[in-house]
C-alpha positions as CSV (number, residue, x, y, z in Angstrom):
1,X,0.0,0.0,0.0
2,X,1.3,3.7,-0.7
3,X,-0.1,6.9,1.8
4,X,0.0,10.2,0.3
5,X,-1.2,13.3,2.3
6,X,-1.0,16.7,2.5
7,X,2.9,16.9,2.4
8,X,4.8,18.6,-0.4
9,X,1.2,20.8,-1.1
10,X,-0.9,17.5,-2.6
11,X,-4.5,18.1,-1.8
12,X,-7.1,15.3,-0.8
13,X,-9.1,15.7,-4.4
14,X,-13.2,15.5,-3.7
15,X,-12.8,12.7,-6.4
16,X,-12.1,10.7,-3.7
17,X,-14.2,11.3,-1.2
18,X,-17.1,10.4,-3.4
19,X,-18.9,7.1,-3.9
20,X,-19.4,4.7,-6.5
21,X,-23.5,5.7,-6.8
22,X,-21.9,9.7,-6.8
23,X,-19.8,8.6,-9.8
24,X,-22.8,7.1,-11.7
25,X,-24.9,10.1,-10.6
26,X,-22.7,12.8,-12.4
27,X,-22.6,10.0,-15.3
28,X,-25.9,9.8,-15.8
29,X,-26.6,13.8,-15.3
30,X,-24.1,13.9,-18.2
31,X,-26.0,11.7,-20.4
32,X,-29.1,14.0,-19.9
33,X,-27.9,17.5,-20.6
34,X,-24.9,17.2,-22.7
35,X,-27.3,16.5,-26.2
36,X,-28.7,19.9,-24.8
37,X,-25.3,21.4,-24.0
38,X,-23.9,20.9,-27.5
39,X,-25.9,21.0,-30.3
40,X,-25.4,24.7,-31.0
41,X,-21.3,23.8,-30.8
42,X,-21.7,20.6,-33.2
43,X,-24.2,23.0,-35.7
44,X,-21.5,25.3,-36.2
45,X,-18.7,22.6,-36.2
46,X,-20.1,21.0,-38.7
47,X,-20.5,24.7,-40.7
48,X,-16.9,24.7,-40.7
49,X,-16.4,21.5,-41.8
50,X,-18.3,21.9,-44.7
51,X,-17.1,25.2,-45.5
52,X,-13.2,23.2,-45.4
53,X,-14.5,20.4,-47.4
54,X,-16.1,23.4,-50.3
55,X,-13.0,25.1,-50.1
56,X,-10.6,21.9,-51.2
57,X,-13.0,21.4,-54.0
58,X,-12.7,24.8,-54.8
59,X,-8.8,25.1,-54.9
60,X,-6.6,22.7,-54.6
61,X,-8.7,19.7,-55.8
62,X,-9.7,22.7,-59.2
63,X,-5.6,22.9,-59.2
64,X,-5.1,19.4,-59.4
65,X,-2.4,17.1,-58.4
66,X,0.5,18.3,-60.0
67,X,0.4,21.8,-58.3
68,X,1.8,20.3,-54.9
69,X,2.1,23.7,-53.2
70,X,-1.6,24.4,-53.6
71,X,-1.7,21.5,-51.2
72,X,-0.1,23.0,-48.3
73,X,-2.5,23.9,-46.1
74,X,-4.2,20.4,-46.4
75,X,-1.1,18.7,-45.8
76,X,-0.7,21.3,-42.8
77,X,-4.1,20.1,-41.4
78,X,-3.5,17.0,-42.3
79,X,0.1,16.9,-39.7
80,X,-1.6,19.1,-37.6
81,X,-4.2,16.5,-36.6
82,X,-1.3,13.7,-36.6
83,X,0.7,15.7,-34.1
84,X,-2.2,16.6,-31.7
85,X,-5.4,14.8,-31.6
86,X,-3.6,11.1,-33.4
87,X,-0.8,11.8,-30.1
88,X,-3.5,12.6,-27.6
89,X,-4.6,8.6,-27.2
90,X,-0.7,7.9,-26.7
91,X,-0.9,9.9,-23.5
92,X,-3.2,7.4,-21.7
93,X,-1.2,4.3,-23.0
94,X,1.6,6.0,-21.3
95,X,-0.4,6.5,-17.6
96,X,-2.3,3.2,-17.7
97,X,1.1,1.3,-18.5
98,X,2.5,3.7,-15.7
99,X,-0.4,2.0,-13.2
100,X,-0.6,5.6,-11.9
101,X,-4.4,6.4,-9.9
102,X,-4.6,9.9,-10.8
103,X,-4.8,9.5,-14.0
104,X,-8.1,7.9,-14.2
105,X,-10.0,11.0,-14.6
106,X,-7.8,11.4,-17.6
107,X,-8.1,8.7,-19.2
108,X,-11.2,9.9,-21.2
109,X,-10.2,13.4,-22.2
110,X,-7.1,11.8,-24.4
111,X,-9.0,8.9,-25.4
112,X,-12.0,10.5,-27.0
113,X,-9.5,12.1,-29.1
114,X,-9.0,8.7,-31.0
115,X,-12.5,9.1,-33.0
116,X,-10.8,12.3,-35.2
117,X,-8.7,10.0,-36.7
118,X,-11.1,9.5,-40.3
119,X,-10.3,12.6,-40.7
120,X,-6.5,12.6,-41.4
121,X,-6.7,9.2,-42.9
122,X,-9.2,11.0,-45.9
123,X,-6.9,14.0,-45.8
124,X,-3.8,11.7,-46.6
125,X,-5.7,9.6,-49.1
126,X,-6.3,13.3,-50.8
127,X,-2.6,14.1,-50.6
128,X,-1.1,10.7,-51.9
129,X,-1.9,12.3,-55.6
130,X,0.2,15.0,-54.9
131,X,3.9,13.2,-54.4
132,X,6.1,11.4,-57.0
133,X,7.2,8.1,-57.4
134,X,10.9,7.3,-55.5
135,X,12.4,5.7,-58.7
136,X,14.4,8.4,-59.0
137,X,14.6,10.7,-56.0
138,X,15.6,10.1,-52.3
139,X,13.4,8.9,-49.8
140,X,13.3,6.6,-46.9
141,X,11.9,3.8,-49.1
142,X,14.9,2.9,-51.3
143,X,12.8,2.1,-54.5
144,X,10.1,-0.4,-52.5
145,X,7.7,-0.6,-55.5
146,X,4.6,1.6,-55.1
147,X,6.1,3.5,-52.4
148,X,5.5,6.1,-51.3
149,X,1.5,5.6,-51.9
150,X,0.4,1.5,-50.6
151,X,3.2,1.6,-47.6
152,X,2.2,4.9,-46.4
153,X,-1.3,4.4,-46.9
154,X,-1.4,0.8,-45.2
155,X,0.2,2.2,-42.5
156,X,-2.3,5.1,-41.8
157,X,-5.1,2.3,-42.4
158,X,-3.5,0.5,-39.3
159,X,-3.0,3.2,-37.2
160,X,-6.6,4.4,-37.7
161,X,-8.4,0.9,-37.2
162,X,-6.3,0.6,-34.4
163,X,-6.8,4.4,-32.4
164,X,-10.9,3.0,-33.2
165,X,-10.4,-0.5,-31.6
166,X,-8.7,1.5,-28.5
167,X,-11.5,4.2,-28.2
168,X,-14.0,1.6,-28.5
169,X,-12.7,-0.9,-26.0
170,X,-11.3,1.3,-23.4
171,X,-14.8,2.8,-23.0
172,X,-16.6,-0.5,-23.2
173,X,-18.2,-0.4,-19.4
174,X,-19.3,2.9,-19.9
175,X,-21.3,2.2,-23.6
176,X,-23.1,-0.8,-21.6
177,X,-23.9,1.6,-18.9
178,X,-25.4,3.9,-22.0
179,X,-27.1,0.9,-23.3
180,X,-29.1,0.3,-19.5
181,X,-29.7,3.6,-18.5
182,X,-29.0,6.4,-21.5
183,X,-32.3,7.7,-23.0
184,X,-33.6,6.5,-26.1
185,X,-31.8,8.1,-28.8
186,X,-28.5,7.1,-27.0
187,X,-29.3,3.4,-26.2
188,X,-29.5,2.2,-30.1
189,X,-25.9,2.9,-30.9
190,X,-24.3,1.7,-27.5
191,X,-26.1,-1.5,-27.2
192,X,-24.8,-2.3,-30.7
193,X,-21.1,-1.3,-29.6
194,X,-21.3,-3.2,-26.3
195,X,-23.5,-5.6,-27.2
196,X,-22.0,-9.1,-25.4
197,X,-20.7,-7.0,-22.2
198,X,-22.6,-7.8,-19.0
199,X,-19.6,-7.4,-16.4
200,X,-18.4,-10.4,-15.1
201,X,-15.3,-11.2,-13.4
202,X,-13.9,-12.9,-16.5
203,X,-14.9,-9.8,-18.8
204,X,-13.5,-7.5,-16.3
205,X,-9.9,-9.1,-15.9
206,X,-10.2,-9.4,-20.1
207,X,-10.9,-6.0,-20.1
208,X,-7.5,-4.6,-17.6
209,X,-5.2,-6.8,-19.7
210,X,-6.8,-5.9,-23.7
211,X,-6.9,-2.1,-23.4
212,X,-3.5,-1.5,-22.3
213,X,-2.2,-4.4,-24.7
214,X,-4.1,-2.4,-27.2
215,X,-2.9,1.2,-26.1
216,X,1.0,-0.1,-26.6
217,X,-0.2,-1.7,-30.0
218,X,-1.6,2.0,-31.2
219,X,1.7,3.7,-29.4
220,X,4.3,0.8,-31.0
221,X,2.3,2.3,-34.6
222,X,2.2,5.9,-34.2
223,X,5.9,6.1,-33.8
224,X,6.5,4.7,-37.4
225,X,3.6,6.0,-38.6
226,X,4.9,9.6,-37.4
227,X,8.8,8.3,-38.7
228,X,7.4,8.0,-42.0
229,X,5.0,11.2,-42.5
230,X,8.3,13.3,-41.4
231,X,10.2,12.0,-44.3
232,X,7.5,11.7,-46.9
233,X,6.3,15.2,-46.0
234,X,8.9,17.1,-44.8
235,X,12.7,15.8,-45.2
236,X,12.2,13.7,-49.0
237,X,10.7,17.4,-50.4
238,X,13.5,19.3,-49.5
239,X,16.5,18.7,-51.1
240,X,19.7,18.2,-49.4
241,X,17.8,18.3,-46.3
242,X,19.9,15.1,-44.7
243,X,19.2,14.4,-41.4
244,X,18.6,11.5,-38.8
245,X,17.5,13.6,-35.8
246,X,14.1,15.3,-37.8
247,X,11.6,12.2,-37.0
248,X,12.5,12.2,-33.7
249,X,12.0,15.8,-33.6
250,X,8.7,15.2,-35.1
251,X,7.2,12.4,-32.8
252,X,8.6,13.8,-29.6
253,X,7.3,17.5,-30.3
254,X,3.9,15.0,-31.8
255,X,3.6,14.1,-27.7
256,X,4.2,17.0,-26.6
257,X,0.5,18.7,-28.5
258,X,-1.0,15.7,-27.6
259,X,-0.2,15.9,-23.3
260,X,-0.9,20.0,-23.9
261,X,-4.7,18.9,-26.1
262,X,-5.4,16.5,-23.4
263,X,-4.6,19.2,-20.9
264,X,-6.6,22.2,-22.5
265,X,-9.4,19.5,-23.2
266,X,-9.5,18.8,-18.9
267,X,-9.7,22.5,-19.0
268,X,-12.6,22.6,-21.0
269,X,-14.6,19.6,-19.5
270,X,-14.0,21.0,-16.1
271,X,-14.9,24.7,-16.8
272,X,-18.0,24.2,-19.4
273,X,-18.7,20.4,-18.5
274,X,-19.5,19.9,-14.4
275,X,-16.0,17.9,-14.2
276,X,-14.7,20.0,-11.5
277,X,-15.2,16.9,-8.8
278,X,-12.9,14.8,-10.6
279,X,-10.5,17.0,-12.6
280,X,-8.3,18.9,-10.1
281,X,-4.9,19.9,-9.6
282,X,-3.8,16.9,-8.8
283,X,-4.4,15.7,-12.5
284,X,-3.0,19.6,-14.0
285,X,0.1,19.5,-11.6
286,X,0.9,15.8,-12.5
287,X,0.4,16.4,-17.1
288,X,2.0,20.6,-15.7
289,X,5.0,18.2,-15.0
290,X,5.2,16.3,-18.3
291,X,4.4,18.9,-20.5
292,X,7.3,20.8,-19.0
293,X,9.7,17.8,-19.4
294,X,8.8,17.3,-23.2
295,X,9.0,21.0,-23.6
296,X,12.8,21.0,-23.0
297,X,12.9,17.5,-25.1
298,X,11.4,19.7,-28.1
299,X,15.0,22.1,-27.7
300,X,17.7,19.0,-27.0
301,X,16.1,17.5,-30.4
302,X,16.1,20.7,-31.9
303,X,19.5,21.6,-31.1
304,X,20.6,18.1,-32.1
305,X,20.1,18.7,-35.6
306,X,20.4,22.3,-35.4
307,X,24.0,22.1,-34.3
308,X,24.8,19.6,-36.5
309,X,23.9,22.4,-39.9
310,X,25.4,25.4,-37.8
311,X,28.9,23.6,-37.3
312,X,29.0,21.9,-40.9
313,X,27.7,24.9,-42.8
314,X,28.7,23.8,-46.0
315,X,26.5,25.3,-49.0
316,X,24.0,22.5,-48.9
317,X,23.3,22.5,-45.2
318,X,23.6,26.7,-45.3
319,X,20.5,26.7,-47.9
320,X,18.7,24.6,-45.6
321,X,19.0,26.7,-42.9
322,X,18.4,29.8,-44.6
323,X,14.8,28.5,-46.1
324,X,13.3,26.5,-42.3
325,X,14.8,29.0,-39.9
326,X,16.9,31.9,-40.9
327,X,16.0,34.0,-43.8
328,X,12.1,32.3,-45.5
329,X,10.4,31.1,-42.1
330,X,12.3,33.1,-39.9
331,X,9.5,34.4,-38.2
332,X,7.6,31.0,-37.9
333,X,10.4,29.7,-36.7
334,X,10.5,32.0,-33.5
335,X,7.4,31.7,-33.1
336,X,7.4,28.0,-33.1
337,X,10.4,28.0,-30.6
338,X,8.8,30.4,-28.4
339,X,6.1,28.7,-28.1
340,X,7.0,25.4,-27.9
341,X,10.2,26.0,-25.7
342,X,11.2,29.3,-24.2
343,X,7.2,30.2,-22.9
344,X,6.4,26.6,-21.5
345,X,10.6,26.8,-19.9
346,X,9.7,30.3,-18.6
347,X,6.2,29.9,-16.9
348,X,6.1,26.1,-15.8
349,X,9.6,26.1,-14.0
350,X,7.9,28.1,-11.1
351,X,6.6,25.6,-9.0
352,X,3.5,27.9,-7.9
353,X,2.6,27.7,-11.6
354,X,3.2,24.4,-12.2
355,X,0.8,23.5,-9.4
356,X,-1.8,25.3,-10.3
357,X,-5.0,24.5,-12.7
358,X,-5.1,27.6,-14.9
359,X,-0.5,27.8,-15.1
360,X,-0.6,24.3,-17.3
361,X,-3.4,25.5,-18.7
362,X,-2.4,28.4,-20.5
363,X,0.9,27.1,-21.4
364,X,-0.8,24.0,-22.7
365,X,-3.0,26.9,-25.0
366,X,0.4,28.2,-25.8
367,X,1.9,24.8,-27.4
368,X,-0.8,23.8,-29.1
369,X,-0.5,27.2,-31.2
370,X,3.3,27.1,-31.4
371,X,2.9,23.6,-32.7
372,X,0.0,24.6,-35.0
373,X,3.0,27.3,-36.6
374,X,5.9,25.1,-36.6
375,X,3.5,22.6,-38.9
376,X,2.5,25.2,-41.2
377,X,6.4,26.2,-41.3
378,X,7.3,22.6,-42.1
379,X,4.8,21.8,-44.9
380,X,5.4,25.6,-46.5
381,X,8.7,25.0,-46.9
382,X,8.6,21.6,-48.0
383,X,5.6,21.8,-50.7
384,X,7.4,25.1,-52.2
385,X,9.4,22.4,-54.0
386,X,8.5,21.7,-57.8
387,X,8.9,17.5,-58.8
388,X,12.0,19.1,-61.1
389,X,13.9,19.9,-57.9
390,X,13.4,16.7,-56.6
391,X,14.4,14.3,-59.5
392,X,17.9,13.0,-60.1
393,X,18.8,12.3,-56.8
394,X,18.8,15.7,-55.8
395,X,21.7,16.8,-52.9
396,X,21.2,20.5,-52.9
397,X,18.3,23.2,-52.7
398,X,19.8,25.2,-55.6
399,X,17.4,28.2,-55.3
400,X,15.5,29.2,-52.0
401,X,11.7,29.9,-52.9
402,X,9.9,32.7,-51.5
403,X,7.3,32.0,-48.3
404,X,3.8,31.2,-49.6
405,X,1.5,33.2,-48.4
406,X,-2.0,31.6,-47.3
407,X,-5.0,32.5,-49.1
408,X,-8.7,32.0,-48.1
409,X,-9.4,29.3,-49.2
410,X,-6.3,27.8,-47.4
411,X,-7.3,29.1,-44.1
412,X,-11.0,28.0,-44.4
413,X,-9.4,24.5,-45.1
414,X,-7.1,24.7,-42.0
415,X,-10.1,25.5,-39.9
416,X,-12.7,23.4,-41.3
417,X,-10.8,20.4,-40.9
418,X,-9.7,21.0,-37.4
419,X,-13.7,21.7,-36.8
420,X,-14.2,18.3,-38.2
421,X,-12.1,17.0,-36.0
422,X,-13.9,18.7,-33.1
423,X,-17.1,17.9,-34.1
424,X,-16.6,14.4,-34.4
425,X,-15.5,14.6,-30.8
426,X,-18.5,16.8,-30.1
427,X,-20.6,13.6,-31.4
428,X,-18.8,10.7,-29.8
429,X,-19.4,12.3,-26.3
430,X,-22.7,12.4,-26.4
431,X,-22.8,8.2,-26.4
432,X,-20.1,8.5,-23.4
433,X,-20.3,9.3,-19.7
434,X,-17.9,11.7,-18.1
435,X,-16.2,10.9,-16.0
436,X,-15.6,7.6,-16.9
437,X,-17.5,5.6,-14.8
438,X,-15.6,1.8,-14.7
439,X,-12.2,4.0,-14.3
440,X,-12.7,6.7,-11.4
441,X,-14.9,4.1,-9.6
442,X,-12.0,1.4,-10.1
443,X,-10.2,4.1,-8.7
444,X,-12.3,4.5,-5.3
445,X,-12.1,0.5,-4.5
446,X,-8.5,1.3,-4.3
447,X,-8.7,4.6,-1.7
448,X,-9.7,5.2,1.6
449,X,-9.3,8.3,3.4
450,X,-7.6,7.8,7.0
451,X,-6.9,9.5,9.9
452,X,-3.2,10.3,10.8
453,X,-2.2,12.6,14.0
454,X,-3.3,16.1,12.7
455,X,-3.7,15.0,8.9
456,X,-5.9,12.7,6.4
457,X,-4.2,10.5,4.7
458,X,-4.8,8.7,1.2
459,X,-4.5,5.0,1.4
460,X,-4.0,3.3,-1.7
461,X,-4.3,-0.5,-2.9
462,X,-1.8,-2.1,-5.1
463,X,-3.4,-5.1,-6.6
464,X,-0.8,-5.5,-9.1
């Protein structure tokens, strides 16, 4: 057993002191108004979303194929919801493999993220057109026949079915409590998804072992997944752009927007959604910690390729340099390193901050916005480049091209996607109970609140 009180500033979270018929209370009070709550947010989601899909018909899909750059800002959407709402699931692999109890609150907020993920697989589908073969220009597929399209695209096909099969099972107590007690319009859908589910012993120890077998499955495919779209979209576009340290750059900064979306989303659910009882500081100070850890991970990656330009700076590496950070995307690129690094650095090394509910918070706000730049920096720079400059093995960006500037039509598509993405989340949580009931009550077999001398203590079981 483990004790945790009031030393070091924890707090005894209400979450707690509640019990299991409290839990299925706030559950069920979810069920009732959140249909209410959200259709005027899911209306103009869905606005948005259309107004993205009009706007790709309108210009780049008009364009066609062979104009790459008019593709920029859906390639930008595209890595923008594969470095935010594709990491966010990641995040609770990460805590239930960790067997830590405060997370359980969490759980759902990254989770729910996991139903977006039709939405980047169409967008990639749409961008596939758009590259060239690899017969004869370098890439991280050495000639593998139909590369880059079937690899890439079986690989987004896995990923996908498998962020669905993790959404779906890890909330499979919940859909059955749906299914007995949701109202009508609710039941239909959940009895079909947890249709077999009645709670036994056997189903529940199934249950434990499956999800998080299935969270490291989705985790073991978003990191190649994430390895492949940096070179495909990014490092294979941009010649003489030779570097081993950019896809780890890519996935680490990827975790990073997903902790800060899962943190922002906690935000939300607590402020607008009743979750105050079970999303405290605890859960901000605990993700406040992380998001500060990968924050300096984003500048030793950073600096790892960085350096490795600065000190070479032969032509090649110097034309690089000048087009993602120094002379084209200059700004961007502060931006991006402000925001990623220097900000989160600055305000989340004072531990008062840290511990507080609205310090992550805001920084978590902040990243997701730097990231949101340093994507549209990426995918600028690299879908400037004609097929021409990419053909015959190209080692060298011979001519810098100028920053494209976004249209319209490009920022209507950068919106409406990312309202498409919202909106699907907008839908899926009016099927699903928050907070999650099988998880926080798991959670309170595990506590009891005892007296100590002066002090309450936490108690907590360790069954494993």
């Amino acid at each position: 057993m483990a004790t945790h009180g009031h030393a070091h500033g924890h707090e005894l979270q209400r979450t707690w002191e509640l019990t299991p018929s409290d839990v299925l209370g706030s559950a069920l009070g979810w069920l009732r108004e959140v249909g209410r709550r959200l259709r005027t947010p899911l209306l103009i989601c869905l606005v948005l979303f259309v107004l993205g899909i009009v706007a790709i018909v309108a210009a780049p899909l008009r364009q066609g194929f062979a104009n790459r750059q008019a593709w920029t800002y859906v390639a930008a959407a595209f890595l923008y919801l594969m470095s935010t709402a594709a990491a966010a699931p990641a995040l609770s692999t990460a805590l239930r493999v960790a067997r830590s109890h405060w997370r359980r609150p969490v759980n759902r907020a990254s989770e729910i993220w996991g139903v977006t993920l039709i939405i980047p697989f169409l967008l990639y589908l749409l961008l596939l057109p758009t590259f060239p073969g690899t017969e004869d220009r370098l890439s991280i597929w050495f000639g593998w026949p139909l590369s880059p399209w079937l690899w890439g695209a079986i690989l987004m096909l896995t990923l996908t079915g498998a962020g669905y099969l993790f959404a779906w099972f890890s909330s499979l107590p919940d859909l059955a409590i749906v299914r007995d007690h949701g109202a009508p319009a609710q039941r239909g859908l959940a009895a079909w998804l947890s249709r077999g589910w009645v709670g036994s012993h056997r189903q529940w120890r199934i249950y434990e072992k499956v999800v998080n077998n299935i969270g490291v499955l989705y985790v073991l495919i978003y990191v190649p997944v994430m390895t492949v779209l940096s070179s495909d979209f990014i490092i294979a576009l941009i010649p003489g752009y030779f570097t081993a340290v950019f896809p780890a750059y890519f996935t680490i900064t990827s975790f990073q927007a997903g902790i800060a979306l899962t943190i922002v989303t906690m935000a939300v659910l607590r402020r607008w959604g009743g979750q105050a009882d079970y999303l405290g500081r605890e859960q901000f100070w605990a993700l406040g910690k992380l998001l500060l850890a990968f924050s300096l991970l984003w500048f030793y990656f950073w600096w790892s390729e960085f350096i490795i330009f600065w000190y070479g700076r032969t032509p090649r590496e110097i034309s690089v340099l000048k087009l993602l950070m120094a002379e084209t995307y200059r700004w961007p690129f502060v931006l991006s390193f402000a925001m990623n690094f220097a900000l989160p650095l600055l305000i989340l090394m004072w531990n008062p901050i840290r511990r507080s509910i609205a310090g992550p918070t805001v920084v978590a706000t902040i990243v997701l916005l730097g990231n949101l730049i340093d994507r549209i920096r990426l995918t600028s720079a690299a879908f400037s480049q004609p097929d021409s400059a990419l053909m015959g093995n190209a080692h060298e960006l011979h001519e810098i091209p100028a920053a494209y500037v976004p249209g319209i039509s490009d920022l209507l598509i950068l919106v409406g996607m990312l309202a498409g993405a919202l909106m699907l989340v907008l839908w899926a949580v009016r099927y699903l109970p928050f907070p999650s009931v099988a998880e926080v009550v798991g959670g309170l077999w595990l506590r009891a609140h005892k007296p100590f001398k002066h002090a309450r203590l936490i108690v907590v079981g360790k069954p494993e």
